[in-house]
N, C-alpha and C positions, 0 to 999 in steps of 0.2 A: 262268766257273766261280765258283761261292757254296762258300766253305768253313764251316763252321761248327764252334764251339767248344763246347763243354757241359761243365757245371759243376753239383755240388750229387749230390744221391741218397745212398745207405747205406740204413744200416738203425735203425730207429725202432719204439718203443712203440706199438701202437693207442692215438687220440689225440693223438698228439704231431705232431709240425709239418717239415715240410723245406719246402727254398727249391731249385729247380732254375732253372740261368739259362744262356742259348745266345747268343756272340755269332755275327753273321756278318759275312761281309767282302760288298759289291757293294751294290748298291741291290735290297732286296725288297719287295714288294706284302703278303703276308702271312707272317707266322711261326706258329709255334706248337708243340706235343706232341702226341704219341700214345704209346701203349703196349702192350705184347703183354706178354698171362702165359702162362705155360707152356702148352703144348697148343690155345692158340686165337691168333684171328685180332688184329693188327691195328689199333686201333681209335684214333679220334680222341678227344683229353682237352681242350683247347685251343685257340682263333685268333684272333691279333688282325692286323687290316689296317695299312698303312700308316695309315692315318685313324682308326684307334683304336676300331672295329669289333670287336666280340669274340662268339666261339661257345663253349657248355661242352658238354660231353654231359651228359645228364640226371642221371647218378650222383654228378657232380661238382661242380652246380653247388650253391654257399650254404657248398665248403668250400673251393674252390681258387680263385684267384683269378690271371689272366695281366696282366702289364704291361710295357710295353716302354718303355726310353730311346734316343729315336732319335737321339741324339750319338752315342752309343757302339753302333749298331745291333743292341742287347741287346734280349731279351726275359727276363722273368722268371715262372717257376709258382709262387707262394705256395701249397704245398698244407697246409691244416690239417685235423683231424681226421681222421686219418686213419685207413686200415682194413686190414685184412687184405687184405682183394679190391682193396686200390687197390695191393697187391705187382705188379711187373711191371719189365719194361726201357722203358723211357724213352723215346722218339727226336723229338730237334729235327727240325721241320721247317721248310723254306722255300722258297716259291713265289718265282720270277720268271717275269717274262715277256721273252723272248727274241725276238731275230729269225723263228726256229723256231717261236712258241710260248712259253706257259705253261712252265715247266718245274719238278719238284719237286726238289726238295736235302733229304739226311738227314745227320743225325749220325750216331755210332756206338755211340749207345746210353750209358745208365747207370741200375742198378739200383737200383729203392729197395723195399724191404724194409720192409714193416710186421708185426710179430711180438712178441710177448710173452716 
């Protein structure tokens, strides 16, 4: 069982800057975020591998930036400039691989709010 901890989000100025940061407890292959805005689906914002492999989606990339401290099995979102459309709930995620399989692990979510 991967628990994972999350930290960081509110509510900010278009522009302005938040730091979201997920620990987990276990050994994981990848971590990362995603995030759902109201009424849609879903989608992936961040991921970085054990080996410091990293994905952005295309909206995000040149303002967010993901980094992880593998001591403390943290991962961290730098997101800057930020925007209205990047408004949504948050969710850590983290991939192991099990006996079973691959398996994915969520947080519980945390809001960040960009708005004037």
């Amino acid at each position: 069982q991967v628990q994972l901890v999350e930290s960081g989000g509110g509510l900010v100025q278009p522009g302005g800057s938040l730091r979201l940061s997920c620990a987990a407890s276990g050994t994981i292959f990848r971590m990362g975020w995603y995030r759902q805005a109201p009424g849609k689906q879903r989608e992936l914002v961040a991921t970085i591998t054990s080996g410091g492999s990293t994905t952005y989606a295309d909206s995000v990339k040149g303002r967010f930036t993901i980094s992880k401290e593998n001591a403390k099995n943290t991962v961290h979102l730098q997101m800057n400039s930020l925007k209205p459309e990047d408004t949504a709930v948050y969710y850590c995620n983290a991939l192991k691989f099990t006996s079973s399989g691959p398996r994915d692990y969520w947080g519980q979510g945390t809001q960040v709010t960009v708005s004037s």
